[in-house]
C-alpha positions in Angstrom: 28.6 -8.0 -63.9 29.1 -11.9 -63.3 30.9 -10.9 -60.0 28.1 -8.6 -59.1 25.4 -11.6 -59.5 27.8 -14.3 -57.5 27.8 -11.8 -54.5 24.1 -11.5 -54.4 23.6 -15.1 -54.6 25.9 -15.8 -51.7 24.2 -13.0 -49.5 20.9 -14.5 -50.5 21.7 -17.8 -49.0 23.7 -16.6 -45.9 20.4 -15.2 -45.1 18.2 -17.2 -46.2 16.2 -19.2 -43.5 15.5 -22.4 -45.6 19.0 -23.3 -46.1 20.3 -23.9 -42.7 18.1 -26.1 -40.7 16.9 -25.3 -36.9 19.0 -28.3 -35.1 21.9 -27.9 -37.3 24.8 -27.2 -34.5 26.0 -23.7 -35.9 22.1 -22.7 -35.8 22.2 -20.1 -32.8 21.0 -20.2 -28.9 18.3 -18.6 -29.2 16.1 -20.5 -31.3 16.5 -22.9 -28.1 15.7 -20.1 -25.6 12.9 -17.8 -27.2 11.4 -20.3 -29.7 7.7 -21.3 -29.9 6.0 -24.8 -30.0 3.1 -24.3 -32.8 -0.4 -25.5 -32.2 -0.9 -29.6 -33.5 -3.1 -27.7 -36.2 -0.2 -26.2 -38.0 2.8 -28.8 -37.0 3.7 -31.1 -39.6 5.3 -33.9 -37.3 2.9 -36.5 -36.2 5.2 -37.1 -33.3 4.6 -34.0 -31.5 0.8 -33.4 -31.9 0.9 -37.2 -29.9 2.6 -35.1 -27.6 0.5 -32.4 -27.5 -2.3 -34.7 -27.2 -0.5 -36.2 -24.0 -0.1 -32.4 -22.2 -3.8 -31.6 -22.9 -5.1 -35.0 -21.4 -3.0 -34.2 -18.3 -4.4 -30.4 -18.1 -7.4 -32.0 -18.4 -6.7 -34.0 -14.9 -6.2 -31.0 -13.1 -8.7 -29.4 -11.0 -9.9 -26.5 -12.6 -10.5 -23.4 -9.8 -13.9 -22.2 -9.3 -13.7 -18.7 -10.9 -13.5 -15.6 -8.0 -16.8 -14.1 -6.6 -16.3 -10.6 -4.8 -18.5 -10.8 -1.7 -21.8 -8.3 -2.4 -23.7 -6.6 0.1 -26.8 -7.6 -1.9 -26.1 -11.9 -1.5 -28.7 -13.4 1.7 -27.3 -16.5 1.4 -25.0 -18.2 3.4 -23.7 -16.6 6.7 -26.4 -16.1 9.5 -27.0 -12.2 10.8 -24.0 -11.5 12.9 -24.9 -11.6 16.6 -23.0 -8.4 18.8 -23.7 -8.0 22.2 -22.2 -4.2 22.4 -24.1 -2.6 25.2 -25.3 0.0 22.7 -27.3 1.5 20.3 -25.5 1.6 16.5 -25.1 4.9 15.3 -23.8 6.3 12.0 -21.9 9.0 14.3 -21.6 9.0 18.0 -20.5 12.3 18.3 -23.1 14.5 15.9 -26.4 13.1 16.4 -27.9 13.5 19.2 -30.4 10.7 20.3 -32.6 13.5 21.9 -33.6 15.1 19.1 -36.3 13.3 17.2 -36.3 13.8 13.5 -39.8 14.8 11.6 -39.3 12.2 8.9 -37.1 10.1 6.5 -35.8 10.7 3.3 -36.2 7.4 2.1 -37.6 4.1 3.3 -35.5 2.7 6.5 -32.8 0.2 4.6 -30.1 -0.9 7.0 -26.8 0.4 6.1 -25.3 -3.3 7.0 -26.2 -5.4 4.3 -29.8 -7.1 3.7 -30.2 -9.6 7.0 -26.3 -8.8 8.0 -27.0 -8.0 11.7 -29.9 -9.4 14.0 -30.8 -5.4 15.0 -33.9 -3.8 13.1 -32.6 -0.3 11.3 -34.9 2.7 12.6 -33.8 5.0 9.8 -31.8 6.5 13.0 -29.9 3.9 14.8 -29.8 0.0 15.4 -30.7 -0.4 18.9 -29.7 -2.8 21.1 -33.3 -3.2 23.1 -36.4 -2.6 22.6 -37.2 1.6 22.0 -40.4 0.9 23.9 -38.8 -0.8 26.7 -39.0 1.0 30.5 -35.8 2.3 32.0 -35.0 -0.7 33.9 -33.6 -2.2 30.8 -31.8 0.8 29.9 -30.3 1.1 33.5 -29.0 -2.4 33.4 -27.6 -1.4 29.9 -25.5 1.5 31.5 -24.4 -1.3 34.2 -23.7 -3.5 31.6 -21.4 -0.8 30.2 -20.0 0.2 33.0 -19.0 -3.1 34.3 -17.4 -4.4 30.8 -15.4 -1.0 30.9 -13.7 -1.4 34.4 -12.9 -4.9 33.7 -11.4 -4.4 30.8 -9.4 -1.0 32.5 -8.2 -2.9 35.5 -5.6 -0.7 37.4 -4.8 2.4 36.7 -1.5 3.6 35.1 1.2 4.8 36.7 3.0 8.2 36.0 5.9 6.2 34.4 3.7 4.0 32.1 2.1 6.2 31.5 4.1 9.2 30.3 5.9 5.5 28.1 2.8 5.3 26.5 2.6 8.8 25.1 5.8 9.2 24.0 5.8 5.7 21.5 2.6 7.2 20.3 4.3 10.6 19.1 4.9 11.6 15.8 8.7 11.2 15.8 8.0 7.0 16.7 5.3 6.5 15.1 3.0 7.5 11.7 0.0 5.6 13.2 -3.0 7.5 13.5 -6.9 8.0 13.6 -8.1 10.7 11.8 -11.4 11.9 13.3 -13.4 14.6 11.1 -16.4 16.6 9.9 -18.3 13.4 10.8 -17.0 13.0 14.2 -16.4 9.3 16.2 -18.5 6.8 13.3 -19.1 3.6 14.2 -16.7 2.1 11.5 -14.0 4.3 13.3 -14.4 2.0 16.6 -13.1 -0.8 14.4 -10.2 0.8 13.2 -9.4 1.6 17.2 -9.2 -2.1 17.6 -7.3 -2.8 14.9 -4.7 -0.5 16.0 -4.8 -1.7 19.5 -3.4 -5.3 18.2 -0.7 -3.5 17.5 -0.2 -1.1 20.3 -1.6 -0.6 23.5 -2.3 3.3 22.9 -3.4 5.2 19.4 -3.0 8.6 18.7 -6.3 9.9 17.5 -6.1 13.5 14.9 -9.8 15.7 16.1 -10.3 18.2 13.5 -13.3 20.2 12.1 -16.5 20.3 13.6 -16.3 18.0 16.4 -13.6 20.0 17.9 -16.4 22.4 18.5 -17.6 20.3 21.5 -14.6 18.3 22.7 -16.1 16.9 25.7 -18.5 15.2 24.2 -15.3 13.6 22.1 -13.4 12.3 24.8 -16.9 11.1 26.5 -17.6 9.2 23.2 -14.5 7.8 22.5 -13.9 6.2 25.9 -17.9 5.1 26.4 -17.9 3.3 23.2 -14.7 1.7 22.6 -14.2 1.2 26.6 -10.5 3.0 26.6 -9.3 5.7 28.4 -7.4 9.0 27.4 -4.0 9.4 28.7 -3.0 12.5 27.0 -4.5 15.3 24.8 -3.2 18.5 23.7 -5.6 20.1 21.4 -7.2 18.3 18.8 -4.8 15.5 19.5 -5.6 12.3 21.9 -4.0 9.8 22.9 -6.2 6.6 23.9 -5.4 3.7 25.9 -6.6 0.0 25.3 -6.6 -1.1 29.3 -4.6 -3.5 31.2 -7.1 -6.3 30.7 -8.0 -6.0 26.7 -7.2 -9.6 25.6 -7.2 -8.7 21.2 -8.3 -12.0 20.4 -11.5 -11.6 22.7 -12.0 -8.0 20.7 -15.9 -7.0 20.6 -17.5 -8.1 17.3 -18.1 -4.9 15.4 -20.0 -5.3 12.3 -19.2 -2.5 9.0 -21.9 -0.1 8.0 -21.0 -1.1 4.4 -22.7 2.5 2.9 -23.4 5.8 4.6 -27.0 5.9 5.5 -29.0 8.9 4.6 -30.0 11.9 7.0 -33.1 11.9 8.2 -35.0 15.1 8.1 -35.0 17.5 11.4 -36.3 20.8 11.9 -35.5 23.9 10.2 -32.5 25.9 12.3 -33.5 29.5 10.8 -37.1 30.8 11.0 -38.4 32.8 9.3 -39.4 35.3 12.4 -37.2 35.2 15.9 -39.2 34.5 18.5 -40.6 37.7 20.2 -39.3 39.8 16.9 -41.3 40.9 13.7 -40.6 40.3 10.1 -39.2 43.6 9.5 -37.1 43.5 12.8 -36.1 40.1 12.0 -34.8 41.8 8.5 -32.9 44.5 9.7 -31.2 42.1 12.8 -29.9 40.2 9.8 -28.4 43.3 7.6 -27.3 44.4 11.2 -25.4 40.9 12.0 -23.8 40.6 8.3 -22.4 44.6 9.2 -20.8 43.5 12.3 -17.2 43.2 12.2 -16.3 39.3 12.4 -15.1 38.1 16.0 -13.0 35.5 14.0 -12.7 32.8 10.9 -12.2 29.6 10.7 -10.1 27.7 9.0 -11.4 24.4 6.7 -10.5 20.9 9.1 -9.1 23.5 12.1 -9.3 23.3 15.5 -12.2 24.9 16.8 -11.6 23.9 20.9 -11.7 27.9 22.0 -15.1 28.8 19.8 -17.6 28.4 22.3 -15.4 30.6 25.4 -14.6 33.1 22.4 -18.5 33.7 22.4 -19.2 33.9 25.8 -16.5 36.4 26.6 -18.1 38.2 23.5 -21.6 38.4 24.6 -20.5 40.2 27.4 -19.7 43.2 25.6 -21.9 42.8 22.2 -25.4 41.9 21.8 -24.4 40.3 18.2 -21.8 37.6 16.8 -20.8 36.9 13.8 -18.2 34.0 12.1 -16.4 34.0 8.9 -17.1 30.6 7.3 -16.1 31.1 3.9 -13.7 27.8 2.6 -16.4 25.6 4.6 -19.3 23.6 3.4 -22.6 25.0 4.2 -23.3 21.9 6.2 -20.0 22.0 8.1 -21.0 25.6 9.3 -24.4 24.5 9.8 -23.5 21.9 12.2 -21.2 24.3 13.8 -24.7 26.9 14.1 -26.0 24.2 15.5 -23.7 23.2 18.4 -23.5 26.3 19.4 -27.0 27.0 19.7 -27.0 24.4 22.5 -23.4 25.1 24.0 -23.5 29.2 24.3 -26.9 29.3 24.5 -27.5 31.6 21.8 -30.2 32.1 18.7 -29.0 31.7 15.7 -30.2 34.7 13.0 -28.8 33.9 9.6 -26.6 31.3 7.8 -25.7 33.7 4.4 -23.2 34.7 2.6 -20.9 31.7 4.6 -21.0 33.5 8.0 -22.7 32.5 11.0 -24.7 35.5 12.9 -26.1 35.0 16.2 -27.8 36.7 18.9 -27.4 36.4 22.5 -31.0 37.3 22.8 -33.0 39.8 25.1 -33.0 37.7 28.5 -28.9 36.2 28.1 -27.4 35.1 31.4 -23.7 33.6 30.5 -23.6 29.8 31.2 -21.1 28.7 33.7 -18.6 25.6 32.8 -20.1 23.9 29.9 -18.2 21.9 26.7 -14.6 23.8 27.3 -11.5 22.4 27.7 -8.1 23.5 28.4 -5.9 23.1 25.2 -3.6 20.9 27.3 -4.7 18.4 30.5 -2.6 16.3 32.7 -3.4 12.6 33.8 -0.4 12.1 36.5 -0.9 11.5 39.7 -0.2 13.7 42.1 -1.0 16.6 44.3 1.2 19.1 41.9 -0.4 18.4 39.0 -4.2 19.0 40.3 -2.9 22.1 41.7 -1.7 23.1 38.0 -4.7 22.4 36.9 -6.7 23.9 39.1 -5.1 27.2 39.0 -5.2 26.6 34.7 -9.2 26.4 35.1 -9.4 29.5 37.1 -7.3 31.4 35.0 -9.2 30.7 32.0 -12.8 31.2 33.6 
């Protein structure tokens, strides 16, 4: 029993913390290494809370930094309005609105989608103009010149076959993963900044078209080289390849100010009547049970390539007097849009938009419209009296 008690007194003091003290020599490393200084509240030694009186009197000299303020759209003061002389009009999307058509109201009050007092253009609830919208077509002519000339200066020469066949290849996918995605909204103005950020980098981007721009590609390549002033070297498909110019200087870059919201749709006229024109109600009604009967001429596929839609049609019309188009997978204002377009593009009139299919008539009075919005799936830039005759014989094989 004594021997018992002597062994649990000795363990008690080999582990007892009061017995050896912290700077005896056989204390171990890593009280030095991982220890703790305690606040001059709770040390006992007047010598270090004079030290810790010292260390706050010199934290004290110190600067403190201001504390970080994200930017907000919402904050007038400072900057001025930024100032851009693009020889334009600012658009949400080039590509799918069409300054003809005039909407028939707003759906709220016309707030710029810029910031408050960002840019030194007045928001219509449609565009930022660059003139006046009542000015005459003299200013609007020198506009166009204005465009026009800043273009062909920044172009310079043209490529060469060599260049420019170069130039496509670092853009492909096996060099590079760089690459402009354009979709269901088409060419936005923020886009046109992303272009020139690219083009700091590269002198040609690859740019990815899919979804309902691809409906009308022309107006795509028209877009893309009117606003950012480039030209297209190469496209296959959906896929363009868009050059910066011999003259583009990326420090003298155009000053492109950031939509920092999407602004709302303004309100346009109903696509579907209630009656076709020249038809009753109940023959209106039984054209639509007739058109969701018909057998589907095809269906498209969510962010495809929809280049070959509009010929599809036309070759269609010439055999039935009714269309219609599997939508289903698509949002109803994807396959609106795509109604839309080809409205204009076929011409046809459009009957029904239910059940996620697209019916349209080609209408009593339907002459087939010659050239129009297609493209081949593949063009050729090069020079060269071979290559126009490929292309010519490509264009009359496909009409």
């Amino acid at each position: 029993m004594f021997i018992f008690l002597l062994r649990r007194s000795s363990s008690r003091r080999l582990f007892s913390t009061t017995s050896i003290p912290p700077t005896s020599p056989s204390f171990s490393n890593l009280y030095t290494k991982y220890s703790f200084t305690p606040p001059p509240s709770l040390d006992k030694n007047p010598n270090n809370q004079i030290q810790h009186a010292d260390n706050n009197n010199s934290n004290n000299k110190k600067k403190k930094k201001p504390p970080y303020r994200p930017p907000s759209s919402l904050d007038r003061s400072g900057d001025k309005p930024i100032k851009s002389d693009l020889p334009f009009d600012f658009r949400f999307s080039y590509t799918e609105s069409n300054p003809a058509v005039r909407p028939i109201g707003l759906r709220e009050p016309k707030y710029s989608p810029f910031g408050p007092e960002r840019v030194d253009r007045e928001w219509t609830g449609v565009c930022a103009p660059a003139i006046d919208p009542m000015a005459g077509k003299e200013e609007t002519e020198k506009l166009e010149e204005k465009r026009k000339k800043i273009r062909e200066r920044i172009q310079g020469e043209e490529l060469t076959n060599a260049e420019r066949i170069a130039l496509v290849e670092r853009c492909g996918k096996h060099k590079t993963k760089r690459q402009i995605n354009l979709g269901r909204d088409g060419l936005t103005h923020n886009m046109l900044n992303d272009i020139h950020n690219n083009w700091k980098h590269a002198e040609a981007v690859r740019i990815k078209c899919m979804g309902v721009p691809t409906v009308d590609m022309k107006n795509v390549c028209s877009q893309l080289e009117d606003k950012a002033f480039g030209k297209i070297i190469h496209r296959h498909g959906g896929s363009l390849v868009l050059y910066r110019g011999r003259n583009y200087n990326p420090k003298k870059r155009p000053i492109i100010p950031l939509m920092l919201w999407k602004p709302q749709e303004p309100i346009y006229p109903k696509l579907i009547k209630t009656t076709i024109e020249g038809l009753s109600i109940e023959e209106t009604k039984e054209m639509r049970k007739k058109g969701l009967a018909v057998p589907a001429l095809t269906k498209l596929a969510k962010n495809g390539y929809y280049g070959g839609l509009v010929p599809m049609i036309r070759d269609a019309f010439l055999v039935e007097e009714m269309v219609r188009i599997d939508c289903k997978g698509l949002e109803k204002k994807d396959y609106t849009k795509i109604g839309c377009k080809l409205r204009d593009l076929v011409p046809c009139i459009l009957v029904t938009f239910e059940k996620e299919q697209i019916v349209i008539w080609r209408g009593k009075d339907y002459s087939p419209k010659e050239g129009g919005c297609f493209l081949m799936s593949r063009e050729f830039f090069d020079i060269g009296s071979g290559y126009k005759s490929q292309i010519e014989s490509e264009s009359s094989d496909d009409k």
